[in-house]
C-alpha positions as MATLAB code, in Angstrom:
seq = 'XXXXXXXXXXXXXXXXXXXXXXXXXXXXXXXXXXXXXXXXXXXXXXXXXXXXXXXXXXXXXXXXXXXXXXXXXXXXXXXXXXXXXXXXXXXXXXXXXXXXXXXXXXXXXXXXXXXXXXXXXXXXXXXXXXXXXXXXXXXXXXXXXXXXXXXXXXXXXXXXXXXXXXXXXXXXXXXXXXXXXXXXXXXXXXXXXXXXXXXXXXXXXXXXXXXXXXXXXXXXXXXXXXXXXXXXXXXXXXXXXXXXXXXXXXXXXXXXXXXXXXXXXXXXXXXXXXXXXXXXXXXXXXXXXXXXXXXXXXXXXXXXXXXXXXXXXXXXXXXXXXXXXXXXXXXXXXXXXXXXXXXXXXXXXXXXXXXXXXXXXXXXXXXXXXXXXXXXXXXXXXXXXXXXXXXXXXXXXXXXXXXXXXXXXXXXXXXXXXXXXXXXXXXXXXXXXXXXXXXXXXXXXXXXXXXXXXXXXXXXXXXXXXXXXXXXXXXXXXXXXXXXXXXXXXXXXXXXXXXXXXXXXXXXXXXXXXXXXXXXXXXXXXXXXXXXXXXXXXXXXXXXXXXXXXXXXXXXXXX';
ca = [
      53.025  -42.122    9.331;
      53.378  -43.748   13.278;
      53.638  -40.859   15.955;
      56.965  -42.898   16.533;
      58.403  -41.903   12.956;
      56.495  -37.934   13.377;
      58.420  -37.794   17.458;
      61.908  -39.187   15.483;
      62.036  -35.918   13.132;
      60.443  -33.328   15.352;
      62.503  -33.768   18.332;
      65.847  -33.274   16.774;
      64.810  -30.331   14.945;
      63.021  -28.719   18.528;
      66.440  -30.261   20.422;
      68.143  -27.924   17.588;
      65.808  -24.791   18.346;
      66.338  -25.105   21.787;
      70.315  -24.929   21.267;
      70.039  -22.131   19.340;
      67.472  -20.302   21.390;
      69.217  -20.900   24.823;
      72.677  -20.006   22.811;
      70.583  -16.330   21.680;
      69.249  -15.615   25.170;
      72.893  -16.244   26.781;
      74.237  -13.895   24.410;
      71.744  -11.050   24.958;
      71.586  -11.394   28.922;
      75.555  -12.201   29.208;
      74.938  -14.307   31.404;
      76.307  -17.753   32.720;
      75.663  -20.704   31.379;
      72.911  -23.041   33.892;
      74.518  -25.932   34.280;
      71.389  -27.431   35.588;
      68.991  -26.777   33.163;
      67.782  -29.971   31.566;
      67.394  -30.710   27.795;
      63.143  -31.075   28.747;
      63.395  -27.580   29.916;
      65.077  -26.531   26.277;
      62.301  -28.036   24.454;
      59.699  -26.179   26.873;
      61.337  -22.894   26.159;
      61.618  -23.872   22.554;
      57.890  -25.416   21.918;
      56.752  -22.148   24.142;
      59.211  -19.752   21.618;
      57.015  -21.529   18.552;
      54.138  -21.159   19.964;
      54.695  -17.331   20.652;
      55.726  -16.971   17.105;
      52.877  -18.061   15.598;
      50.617  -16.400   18.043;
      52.321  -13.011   16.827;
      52.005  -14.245   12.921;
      48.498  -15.153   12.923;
      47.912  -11.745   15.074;
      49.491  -10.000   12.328;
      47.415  -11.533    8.939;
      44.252  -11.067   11.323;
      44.724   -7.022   11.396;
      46.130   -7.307    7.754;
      42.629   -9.191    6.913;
      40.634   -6.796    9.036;
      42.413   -3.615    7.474;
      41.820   -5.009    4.249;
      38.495   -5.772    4.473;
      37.786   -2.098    5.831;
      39.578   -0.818    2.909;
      37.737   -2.698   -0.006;
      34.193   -1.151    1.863;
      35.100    2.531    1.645;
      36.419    1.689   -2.178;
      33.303    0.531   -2.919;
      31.520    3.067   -1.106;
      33.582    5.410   -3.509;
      32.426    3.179   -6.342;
      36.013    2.720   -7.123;
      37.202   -0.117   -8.989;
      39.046   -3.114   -7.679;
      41.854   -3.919   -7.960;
      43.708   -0.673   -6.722;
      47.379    0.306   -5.286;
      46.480    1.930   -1.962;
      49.085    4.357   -1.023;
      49.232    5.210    2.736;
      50.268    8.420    4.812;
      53.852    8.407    5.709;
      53.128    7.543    9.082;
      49.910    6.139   11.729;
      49.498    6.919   15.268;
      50.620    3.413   17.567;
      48.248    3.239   19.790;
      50.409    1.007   22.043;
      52.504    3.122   22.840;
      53.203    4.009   26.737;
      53.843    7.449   26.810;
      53.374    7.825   30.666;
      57.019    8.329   31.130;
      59.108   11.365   29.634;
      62.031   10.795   27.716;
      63.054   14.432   27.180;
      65.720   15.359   29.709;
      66.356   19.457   30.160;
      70.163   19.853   30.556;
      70.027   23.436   29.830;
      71.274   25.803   27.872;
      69.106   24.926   24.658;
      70.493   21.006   25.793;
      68.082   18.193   25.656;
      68.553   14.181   25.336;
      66.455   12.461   24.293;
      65.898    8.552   24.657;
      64.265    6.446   21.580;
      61.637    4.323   23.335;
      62.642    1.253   20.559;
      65.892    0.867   20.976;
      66.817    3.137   24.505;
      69.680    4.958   22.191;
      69.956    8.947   23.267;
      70.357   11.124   21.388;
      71.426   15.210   21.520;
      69.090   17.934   20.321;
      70.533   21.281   20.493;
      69.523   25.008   19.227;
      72.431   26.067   17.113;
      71.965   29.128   15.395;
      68.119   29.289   15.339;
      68.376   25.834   14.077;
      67.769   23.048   15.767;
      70.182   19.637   15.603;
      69.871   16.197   16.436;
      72.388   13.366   16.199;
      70.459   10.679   15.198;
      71.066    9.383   11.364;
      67.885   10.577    9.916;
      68.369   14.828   10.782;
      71.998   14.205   10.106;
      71.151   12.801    6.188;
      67.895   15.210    5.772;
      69.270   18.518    7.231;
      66.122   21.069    7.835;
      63.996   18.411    7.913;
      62.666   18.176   11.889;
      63.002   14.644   13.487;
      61.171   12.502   15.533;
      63.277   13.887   18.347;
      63.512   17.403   17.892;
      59.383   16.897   17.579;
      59.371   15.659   21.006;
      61.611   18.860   22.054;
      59.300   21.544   20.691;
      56.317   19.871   22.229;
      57.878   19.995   25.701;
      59.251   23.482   25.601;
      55.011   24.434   23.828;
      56.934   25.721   20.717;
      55.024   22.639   18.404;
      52.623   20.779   17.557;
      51.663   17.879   19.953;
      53.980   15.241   19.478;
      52.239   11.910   17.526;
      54.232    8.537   18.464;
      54.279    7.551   15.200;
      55.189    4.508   13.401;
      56.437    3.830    9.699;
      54.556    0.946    7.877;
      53.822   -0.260    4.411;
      53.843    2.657    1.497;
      51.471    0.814   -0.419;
      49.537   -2.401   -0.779;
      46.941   -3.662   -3.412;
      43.485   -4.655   -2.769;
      41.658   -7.259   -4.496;
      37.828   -8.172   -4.727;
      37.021  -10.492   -1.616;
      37.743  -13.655   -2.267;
      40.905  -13.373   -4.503;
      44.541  -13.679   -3.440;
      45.730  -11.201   -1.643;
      49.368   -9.658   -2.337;
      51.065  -11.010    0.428;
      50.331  -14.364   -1.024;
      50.567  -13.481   -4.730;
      54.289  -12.284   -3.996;
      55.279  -15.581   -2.072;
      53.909  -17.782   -4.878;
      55.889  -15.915   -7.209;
      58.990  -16.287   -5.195;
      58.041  -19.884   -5.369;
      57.926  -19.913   -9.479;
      61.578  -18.334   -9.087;
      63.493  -21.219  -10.269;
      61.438  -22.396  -13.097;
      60.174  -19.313  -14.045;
      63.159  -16.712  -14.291;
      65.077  -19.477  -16.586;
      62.194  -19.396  -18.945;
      62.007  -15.976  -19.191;
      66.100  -15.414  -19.878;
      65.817  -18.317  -22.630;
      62.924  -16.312  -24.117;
      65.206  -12.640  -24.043;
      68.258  -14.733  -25.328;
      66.443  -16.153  -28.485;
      65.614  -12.679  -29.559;
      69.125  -11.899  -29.704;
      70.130  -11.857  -33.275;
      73.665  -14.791  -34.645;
      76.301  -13.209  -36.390;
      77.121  -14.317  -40.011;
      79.371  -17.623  -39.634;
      82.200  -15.842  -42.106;
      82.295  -13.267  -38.549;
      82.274  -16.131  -36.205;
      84.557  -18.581  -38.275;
      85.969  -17.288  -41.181;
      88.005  -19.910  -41.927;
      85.725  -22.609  -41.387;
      88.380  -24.520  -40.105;
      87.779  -26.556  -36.644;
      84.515  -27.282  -33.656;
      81.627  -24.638  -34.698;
      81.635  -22.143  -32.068;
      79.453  -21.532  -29.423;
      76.136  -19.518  -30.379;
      76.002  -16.087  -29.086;
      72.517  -16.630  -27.806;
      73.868  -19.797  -25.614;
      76.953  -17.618  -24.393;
      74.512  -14.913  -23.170;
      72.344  -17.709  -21.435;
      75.157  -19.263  -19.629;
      76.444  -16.252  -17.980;
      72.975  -15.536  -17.118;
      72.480  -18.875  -15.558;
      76.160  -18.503  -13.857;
      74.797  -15.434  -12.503;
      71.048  -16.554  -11.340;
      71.967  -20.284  -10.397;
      75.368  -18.306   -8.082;
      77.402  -21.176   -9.446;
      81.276  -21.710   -9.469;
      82.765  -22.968  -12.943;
      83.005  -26.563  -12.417;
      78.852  -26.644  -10.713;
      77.841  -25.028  -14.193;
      79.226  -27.105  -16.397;
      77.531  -30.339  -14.594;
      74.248  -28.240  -14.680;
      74.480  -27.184  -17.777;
      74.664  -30.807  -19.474;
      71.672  -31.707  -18.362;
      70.120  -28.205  -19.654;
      67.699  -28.535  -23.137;
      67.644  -25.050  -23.340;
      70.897  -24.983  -24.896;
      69.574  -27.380  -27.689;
      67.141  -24.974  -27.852;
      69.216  -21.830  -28.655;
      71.286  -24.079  -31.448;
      74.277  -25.909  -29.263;
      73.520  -29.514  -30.117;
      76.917  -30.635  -28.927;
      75.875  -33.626  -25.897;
      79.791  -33.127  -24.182;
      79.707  -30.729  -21.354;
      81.575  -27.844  -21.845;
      85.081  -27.288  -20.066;
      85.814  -24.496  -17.300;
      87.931  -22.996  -19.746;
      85.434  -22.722  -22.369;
      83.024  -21.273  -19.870;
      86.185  -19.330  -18.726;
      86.107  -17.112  -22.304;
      82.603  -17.528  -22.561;
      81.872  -15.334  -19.837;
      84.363  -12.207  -20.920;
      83.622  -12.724  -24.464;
      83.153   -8.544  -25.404;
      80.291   -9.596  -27.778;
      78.332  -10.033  -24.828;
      78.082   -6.470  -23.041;
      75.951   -4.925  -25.342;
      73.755   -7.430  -25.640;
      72.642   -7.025  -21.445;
      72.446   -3.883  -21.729;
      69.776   -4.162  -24.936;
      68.157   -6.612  -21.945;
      68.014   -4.508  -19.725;
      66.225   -2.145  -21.484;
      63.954   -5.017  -23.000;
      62.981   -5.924  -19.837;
      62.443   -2.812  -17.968;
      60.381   -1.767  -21.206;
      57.618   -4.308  -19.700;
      56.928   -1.279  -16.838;
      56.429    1.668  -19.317;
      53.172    2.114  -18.945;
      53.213    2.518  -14.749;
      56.375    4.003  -14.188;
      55.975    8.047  -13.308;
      58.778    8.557  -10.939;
      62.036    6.549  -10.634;
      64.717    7.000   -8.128;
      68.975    7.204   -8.978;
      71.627    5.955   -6.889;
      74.937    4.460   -6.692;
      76.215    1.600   -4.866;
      79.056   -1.327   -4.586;
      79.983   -4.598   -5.891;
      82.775   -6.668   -4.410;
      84.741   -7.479   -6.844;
      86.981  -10.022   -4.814;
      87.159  -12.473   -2.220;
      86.437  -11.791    1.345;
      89.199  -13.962    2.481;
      91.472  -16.774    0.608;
      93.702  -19.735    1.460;
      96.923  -17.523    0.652;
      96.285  -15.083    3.638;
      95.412  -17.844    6.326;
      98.814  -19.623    5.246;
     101.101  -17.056    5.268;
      99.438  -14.782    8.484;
      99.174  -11.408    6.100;
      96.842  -10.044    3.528;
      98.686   -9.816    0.214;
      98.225   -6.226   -2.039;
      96.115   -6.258   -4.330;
      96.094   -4.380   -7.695;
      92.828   -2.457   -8.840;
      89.742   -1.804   -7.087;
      88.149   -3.761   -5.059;
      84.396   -2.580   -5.604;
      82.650   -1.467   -8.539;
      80.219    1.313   -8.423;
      76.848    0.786  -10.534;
      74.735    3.581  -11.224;
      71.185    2.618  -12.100;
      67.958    4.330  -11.798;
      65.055    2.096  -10.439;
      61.253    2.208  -10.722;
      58.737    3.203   -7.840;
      56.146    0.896   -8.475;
      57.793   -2.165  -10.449;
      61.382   -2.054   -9.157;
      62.767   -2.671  -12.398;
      65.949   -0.995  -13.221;
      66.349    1.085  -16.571;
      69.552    1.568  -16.755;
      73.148    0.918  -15.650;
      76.511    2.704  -15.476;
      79.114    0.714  -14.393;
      82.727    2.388  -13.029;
      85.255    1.914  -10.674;
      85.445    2.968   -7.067;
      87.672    5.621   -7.985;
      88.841    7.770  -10.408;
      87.571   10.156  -12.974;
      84.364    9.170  -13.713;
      83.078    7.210  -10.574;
      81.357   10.086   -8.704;
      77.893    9.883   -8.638;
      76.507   13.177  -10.003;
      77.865   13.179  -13.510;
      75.865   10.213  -14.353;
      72.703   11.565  -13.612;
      72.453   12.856  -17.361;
      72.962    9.721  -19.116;
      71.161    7.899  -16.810;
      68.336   10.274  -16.952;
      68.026   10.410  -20.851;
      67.926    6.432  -20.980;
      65.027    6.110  -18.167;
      63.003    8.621  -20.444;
      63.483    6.288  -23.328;
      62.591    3.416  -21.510;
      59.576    5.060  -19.422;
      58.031    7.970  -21.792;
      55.713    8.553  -19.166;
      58.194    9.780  -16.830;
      57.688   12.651  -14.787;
      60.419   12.490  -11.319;
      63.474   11.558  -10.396;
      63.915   11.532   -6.996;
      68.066   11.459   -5.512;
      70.299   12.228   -2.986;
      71.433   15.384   -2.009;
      75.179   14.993   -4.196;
      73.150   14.886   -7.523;
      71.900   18.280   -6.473;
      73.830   20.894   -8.557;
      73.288   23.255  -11.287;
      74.368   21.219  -14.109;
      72.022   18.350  -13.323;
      69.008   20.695  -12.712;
      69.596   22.346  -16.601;
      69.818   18.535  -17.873;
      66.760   17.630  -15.866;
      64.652   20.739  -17.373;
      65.842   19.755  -20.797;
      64.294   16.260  -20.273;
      61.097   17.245  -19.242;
      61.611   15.689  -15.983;
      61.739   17.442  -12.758;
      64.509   16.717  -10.336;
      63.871   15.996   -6.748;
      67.092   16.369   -4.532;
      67.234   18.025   -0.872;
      69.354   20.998   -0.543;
      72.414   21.636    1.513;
      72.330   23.341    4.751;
      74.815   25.784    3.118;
      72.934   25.905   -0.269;
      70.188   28.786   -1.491;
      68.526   27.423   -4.257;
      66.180   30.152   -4.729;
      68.262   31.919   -6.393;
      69.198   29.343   -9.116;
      65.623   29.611  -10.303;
      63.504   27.355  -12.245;
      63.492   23.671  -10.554;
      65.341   23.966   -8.262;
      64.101   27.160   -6.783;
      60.633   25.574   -6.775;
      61.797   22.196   -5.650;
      63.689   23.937   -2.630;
      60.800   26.417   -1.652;
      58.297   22.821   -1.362;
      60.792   21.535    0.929;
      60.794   24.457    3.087;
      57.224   25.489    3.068;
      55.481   22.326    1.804;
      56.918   20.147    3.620;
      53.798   17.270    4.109;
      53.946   17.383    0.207;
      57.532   17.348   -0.457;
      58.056   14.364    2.536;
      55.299   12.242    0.617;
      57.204   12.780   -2.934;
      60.241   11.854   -1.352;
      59.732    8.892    1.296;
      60.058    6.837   -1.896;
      63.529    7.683   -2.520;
      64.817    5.255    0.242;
      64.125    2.404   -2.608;
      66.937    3.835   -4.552;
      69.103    1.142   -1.564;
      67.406   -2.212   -2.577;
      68.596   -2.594   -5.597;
      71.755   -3.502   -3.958;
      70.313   -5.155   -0.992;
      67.958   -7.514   -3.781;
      70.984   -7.833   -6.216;
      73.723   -8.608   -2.932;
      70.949  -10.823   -0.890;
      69.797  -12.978   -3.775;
      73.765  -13.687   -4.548;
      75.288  -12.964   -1.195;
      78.521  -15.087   -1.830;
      78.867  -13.362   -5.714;
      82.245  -11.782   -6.099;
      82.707   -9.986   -9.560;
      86.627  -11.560  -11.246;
      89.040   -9.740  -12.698;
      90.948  -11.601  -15.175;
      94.468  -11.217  -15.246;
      94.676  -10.189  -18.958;
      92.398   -7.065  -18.110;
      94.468   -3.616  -18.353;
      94.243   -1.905  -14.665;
      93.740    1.563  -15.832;
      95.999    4.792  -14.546;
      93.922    7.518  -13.256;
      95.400   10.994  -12.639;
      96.126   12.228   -9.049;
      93.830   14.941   -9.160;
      90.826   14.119  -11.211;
      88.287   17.127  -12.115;
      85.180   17.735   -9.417;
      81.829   16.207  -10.121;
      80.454   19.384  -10.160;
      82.863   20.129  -13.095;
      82.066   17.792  -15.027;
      78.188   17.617  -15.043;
      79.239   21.356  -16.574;
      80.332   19.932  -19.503;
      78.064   19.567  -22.605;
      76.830   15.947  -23.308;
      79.370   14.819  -25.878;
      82.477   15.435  -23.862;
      80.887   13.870  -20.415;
      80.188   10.755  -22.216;
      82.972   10.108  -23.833;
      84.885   10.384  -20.005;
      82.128    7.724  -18.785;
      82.773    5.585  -21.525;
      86.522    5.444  -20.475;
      85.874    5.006  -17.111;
      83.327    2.022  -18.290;
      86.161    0.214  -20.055;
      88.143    0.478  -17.247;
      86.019   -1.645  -14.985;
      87.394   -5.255  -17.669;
      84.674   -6.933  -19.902;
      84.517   -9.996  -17.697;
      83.325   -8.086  -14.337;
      80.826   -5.778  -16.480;
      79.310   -8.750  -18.494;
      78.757  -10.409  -14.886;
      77.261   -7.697  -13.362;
      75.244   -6.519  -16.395;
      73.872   -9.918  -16.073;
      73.452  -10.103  -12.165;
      70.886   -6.713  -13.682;
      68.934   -8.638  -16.047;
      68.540  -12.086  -13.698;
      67.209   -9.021  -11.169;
      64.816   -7.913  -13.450;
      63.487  -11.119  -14.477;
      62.420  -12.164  -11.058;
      60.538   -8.722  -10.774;
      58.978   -9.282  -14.009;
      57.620  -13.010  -11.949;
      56.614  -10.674   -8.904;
      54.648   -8.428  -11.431;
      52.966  -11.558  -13.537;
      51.743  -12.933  -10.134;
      50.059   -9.377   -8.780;
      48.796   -8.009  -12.144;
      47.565  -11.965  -13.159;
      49.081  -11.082  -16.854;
      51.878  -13.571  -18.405;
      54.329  -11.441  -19.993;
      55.554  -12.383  -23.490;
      59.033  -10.614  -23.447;
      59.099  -11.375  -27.828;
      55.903   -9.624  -28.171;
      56.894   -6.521  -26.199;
      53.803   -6.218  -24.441;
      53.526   -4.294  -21.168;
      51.808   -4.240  -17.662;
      48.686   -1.934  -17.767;
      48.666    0.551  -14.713;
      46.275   -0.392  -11.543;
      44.311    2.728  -10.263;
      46.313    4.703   -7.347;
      44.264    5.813   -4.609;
      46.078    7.784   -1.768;
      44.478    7.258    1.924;
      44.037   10.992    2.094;
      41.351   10.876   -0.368;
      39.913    8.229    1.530;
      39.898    9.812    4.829;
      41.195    6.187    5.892;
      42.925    5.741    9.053;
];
């Protein structure tokens, strides 16, 4: 290629870069626009921007090489195996860090503010009560547990420990033998394999499904043979993983031999209304959730701890053509979010097990599904040992289910809350976090993983909205629906049966799509796992990932 055809497509794309990056500074400073700047003076700030950012990337795999490299010598020192999962201590000193100027200021009266260095927010610590407060997000979600700010406090005033400046980074990482590919690069080639590799493995999970008899199908055996059940399934898991409208799925979907493969010979594309029914056919529920389980199977052998949580689905559009025409939004009937309950792996990220609800009503609060979500994890994951949640699953009921299990319930207590006198877990659990609290903050720093389901699920189909079709009954919900601590009361039986209602309230169209968004989730962490562990999984043969070594930095004496 000339250096005339290489100038022709770089300089539009730097003329680009500069637009944006003059645009971004502009907005940031507020300031004028420079009339006089020229477009050569763009493309220096741009090529300089470029250069900077590569500077900063290659600084960054350099200290990820060197820390590497000083990690696989002390392993070996140990005599310890490679590969291993290297866990880290919650947090490392920054070095960098100019601590030459204070950012405690005294206003009396037990009064302080304090300014965070990384973004120059302030914040209020206060002694209320014998207890201090702060303002900031992270005391206000994990009450008794002391800040980064109210650290700084009690190291001014002499009352604590010298304040560390420290800095959160990477839980864990896995090192390989020198000379192998390290994770980083393991996880992008896998992200790489996504589109070839996530439709072979939801072929493979929908040929395992089992056809119903043709006199259950057909009994007439009048008219065009129906659709097979294992095609339906992988069509709404392609509509799901491919984030396709109706119309872009039929086009794809002609082309498509995997449906030849799973019995639909037929060579005519099939209609949006076919596709339509296919989608909210009822058959189709319980067959995801048998995926689900199929596929988060493949972890059994690593997962120890998993973490519960609840979240949202949109369930409708954003904004539509009718509401820019007429100037107002028009009411709509039903919810617009749907709740999914799901309990997620530490290690793999798979997810176990789903509960899906409404935003409202009986049923949709998070702490009654802690049970049932529970007992399905230990089914999944025999070897499981935690379950680590928020503070609202917290409650008697939940702590006698969690004891019946076998698995021990990790959930902070209230401010207002004496768990030592409930006894058993929960006065144990409570006592760690108020005594122990290095060894309860390491147990529970995973929790925060409990959010990416969503964030993995939303990001990878960030335009998805969940339909509701118009023949689905909108349920009725009494005004004043039981507490959640009521109902996680209740013996197993009864709270069940009200989750079951509230799951057939949510329409078989939006749970089969979101059921499926699940499984397509799970298949590209199965890819992420094939890459790091180097095992192809064989989802018919039910075979599992074996468990890497985990070696904690502590025992290490690592830095």
């Amino acid at each position: 290629m000339s250096d005339e055809m290489k100038n022709a497509e770089v300089v539009p794309a730097i003329e680009d870069l500069a637009r944006v990056t003059d645009s971004r500074a502009r907005h940031r400073s507020k300031a004028p626009k420079r009339a006089g700047e020229s477009l050569e003076e763009k493309r220096r700030a741009a090529r300089e921007e470029i250069a900077q950012r590569r500077a900063r990337r290659k600084t960054k795999t350099e200290a990820t090489r060197q820390r590497n490299a000083e990690l696989r010598a002390l392993l070996k020192a140990k005599n310890i195996d490679l590969p291993v999962r290297f866990e880290f201590a919650e947090s490392i000193d920054d070095e960098t860090s100019d601590d030459s100027e204070s950012i405690v200021q005294d206003c009396g009266n037990d009064l302080y503010i304090v300014r965070s260095k990384s973004s120059k927010l302030k914040y209020k610590v206060q002694l209320k009560r014998e207890i201090w407060t702060c303002s900031c997000k992270y005391w206000t979600n994990n009450r008794k547990i002391d800040c980064n700010h109210i650290k700084r406090v009690l190291e001014d005033r002499g009352e604590g420990a010298p304040y560390s400046t420290a800095r959160r980074r990477d839980a864990t990482t896995i090192i390989y033998e020198e000379g192998q590919k390290t994770e980083h690069t393991r996880r992008q080639h896998a992200y790489s394999a996504w589109p070839t590799r996530v439709p072979e493995l939801l072929e493979e999970l929908c040929s395992m499904v089992a056809e119903p008899a043709p006199s259950e199908t057909n009994p007439n055996g009048e008219g065009a043979p129906p659709v097979p059940l294992s095609a339906r399934l992988y069509i709404l898991l392609m509509k799901v993983e491919l984030r396709s409208t109706y119309a872009e799925l039929s086009f794809r979907l002609a082309s498509d031999l995997a449906l030849h493969r799973l019995g639909w010979l037929k060579a005519t594309p099939l209609s949006i209304s076919t596709l339509y029914n296919i989608c909210g056919d009822p058959r189709l529920l319980s067959e995801l959730q048998w995926m689900i389980t199929a596929t988060a199977s493949t972890g059994r052998q690593i997962e120890t701890t998993a973490i519960i949580d609840a979240s949202g689905l949109p369930n409708s559009l954003a904004a539509n053509y009718g509401d820019e025409k007429y100037g107002k939004k028009r009411k709509r009937k039903g919810s617009k979010y749907l709740k999914p309950h799901w309990a997620q792996g530490r290690i793999t990220n798979l997810i176990s097990y789903l509960d899906l609800t409404l935003d409202h009503g009986v049923g949709s609060g998070d702490a009654p599904h802690l049970g049932r979500v529970l007992r399905a994890t230990k089914a999944v994951w025999p070897r499981l040992k935690r379950m680590l949640a928020d503070a609202i699953y917290g409650n008697r009921g939940n702590y006698h289910k969690s004891k019946g299990s076998g698995v021990k319930l990790f959930t902070r207590a209230k401010i207002s809350e004496d768990r030592s006198t409930w006894g058993g877990q929960a006065a144990e659990i409570a006592e760690m976090q108020h005594n122990s609290k290095d060894e309860y903050g390491e147990i529970m720093r995973s929790r925060s993983r409990g959010e990416t389901p969503p964030a993995r699920v939303k990001g990878h189909q960030s335009f998805q909205r969940l339909r509701r079709r118009m023949i689905d009954e909108i349920p009725i919900f009494p005004e004043k629906p039981p507490g959640d601590e009521a109902l996680c009361d209740l013996p197993d039986d009864e709270l069940d049966a009200i989750l079951d209602m509230a799951a057939d309230a949510v329409g078989i169209a939006q749970a089969n799509e979101a059921y499926a968004m699940i499984v397509a989730a799970n298949a590209r962490e199965i890819t992420v796992l094939e890459h790091i562990h180097d095992h192809p999984m064989s989802l018919r043969a039910r075979t599992a990932f074996y468990p890497m070594r985990i070696v904690h930095q502590n025992e290490l004496g690592a830095s």
